[in-house]
C-alpha positions as CSV (number, residue, x, y, z in Angstrom):
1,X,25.1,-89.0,-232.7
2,X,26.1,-87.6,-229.4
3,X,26.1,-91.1,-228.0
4,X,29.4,-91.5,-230.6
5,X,31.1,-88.5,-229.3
6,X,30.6,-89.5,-226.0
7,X,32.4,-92.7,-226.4
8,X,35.1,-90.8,-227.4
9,X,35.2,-88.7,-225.0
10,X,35.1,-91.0,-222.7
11,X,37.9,-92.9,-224.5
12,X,40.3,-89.5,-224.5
13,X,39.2,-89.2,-221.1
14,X,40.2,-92.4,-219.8
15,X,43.3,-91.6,-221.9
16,X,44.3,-88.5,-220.1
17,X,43.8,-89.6,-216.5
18,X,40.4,-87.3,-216.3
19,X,37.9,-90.0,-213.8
20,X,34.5,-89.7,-214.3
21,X,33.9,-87.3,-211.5
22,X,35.8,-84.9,-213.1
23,X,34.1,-84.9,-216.8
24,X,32.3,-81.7,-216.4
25,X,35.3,-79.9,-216.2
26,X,36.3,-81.1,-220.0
27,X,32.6,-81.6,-221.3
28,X,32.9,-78.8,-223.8
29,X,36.0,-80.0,-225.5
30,X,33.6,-82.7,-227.1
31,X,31.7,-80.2,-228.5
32,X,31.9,-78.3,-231.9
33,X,29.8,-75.5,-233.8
34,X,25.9,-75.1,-232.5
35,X,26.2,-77.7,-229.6
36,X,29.5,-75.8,-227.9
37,X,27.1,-72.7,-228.6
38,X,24.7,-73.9,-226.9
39,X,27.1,-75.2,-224.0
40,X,28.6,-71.7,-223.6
41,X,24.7,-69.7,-223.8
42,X,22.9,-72.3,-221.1
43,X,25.2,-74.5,-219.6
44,X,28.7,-72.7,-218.9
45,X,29.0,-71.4,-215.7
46,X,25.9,-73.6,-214.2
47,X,28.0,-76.1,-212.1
48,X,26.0,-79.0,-213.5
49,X,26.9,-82.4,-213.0
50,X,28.1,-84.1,-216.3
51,X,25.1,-86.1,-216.4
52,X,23.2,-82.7,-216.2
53,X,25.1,-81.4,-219.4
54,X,25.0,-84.2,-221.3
55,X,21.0,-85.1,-220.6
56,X,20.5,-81.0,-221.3
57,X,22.7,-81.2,-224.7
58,X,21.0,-84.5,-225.5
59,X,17.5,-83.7,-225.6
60,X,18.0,-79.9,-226.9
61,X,19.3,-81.4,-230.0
62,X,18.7,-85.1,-230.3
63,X,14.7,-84.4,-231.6
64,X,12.9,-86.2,-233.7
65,X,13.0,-83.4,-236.1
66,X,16.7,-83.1,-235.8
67,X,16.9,-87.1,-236.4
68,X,14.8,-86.9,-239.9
69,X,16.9,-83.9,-240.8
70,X,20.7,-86.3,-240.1
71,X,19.3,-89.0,-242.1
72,X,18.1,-87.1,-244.9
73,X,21.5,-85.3,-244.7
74,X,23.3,-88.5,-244.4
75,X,21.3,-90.6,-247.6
76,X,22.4,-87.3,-250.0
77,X,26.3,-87.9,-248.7
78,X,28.0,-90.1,-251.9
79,X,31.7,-90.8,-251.5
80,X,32.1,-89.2,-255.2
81,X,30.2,-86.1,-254.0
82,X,32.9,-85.5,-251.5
83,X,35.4,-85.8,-253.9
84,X,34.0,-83.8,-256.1
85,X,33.5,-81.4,-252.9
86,X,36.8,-81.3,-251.7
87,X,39.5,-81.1,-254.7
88,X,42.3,-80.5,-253.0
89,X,41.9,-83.4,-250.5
90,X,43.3,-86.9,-251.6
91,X,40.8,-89.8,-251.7
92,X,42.0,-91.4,-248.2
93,X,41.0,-87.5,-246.7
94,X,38.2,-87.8,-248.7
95,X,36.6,-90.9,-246.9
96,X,37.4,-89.6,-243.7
97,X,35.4,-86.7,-244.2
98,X,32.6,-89.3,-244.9
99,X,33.2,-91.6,-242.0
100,X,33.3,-88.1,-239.3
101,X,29.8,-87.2,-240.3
């Protein structure tokens, strides 16, 4: 899971003139809800390397536990469920919520 973000990170990065070197200066931007919480209580203010933040994100939340919990999550999602879900949202925002999860 945060193998995918990192590719796009890496992508916007690349995008935006940011070199590798410089990645943990925008390493939070790729992060969103319990993982930028988790950035800004253990990580913020550390002067890691990227490498650092990304290993210490990766193993606090990529656990086997976590993995059984995304694909038991991800087996319940139905396309029809999120359209039943989200009833103001047309079909086309309706299957990008599914392909963002």
């Amino acid at each position: 899971m945060l193998g995918a973000k990192l590719q796009v990170f890496q992508d916007c990065c690349n995008k935006v003139g940011i070199q590798r070197h410089q990645y943990h200066h925008a390493f939070s931007v790729m992060l969103k809800g319990r993982a930028a919480a988790f950035y800004h209580d253990h990580i913020a203010g550390k002067r890691y390397d990227f490498d650092t933040m990304f290993r210490l994100t990766r193993t606090h939340f990529e656990t086997d536990e976590n993995r059984q919990l995304y694909m038991s999550e991800w087996r319940e999602i139905t396309f029809q469920r999120v359209i039943n879900s989200n009833p103001t949202k047309s079909r086309l925002e309706c299957l990008h919520t599914v392909a963002i999860r």
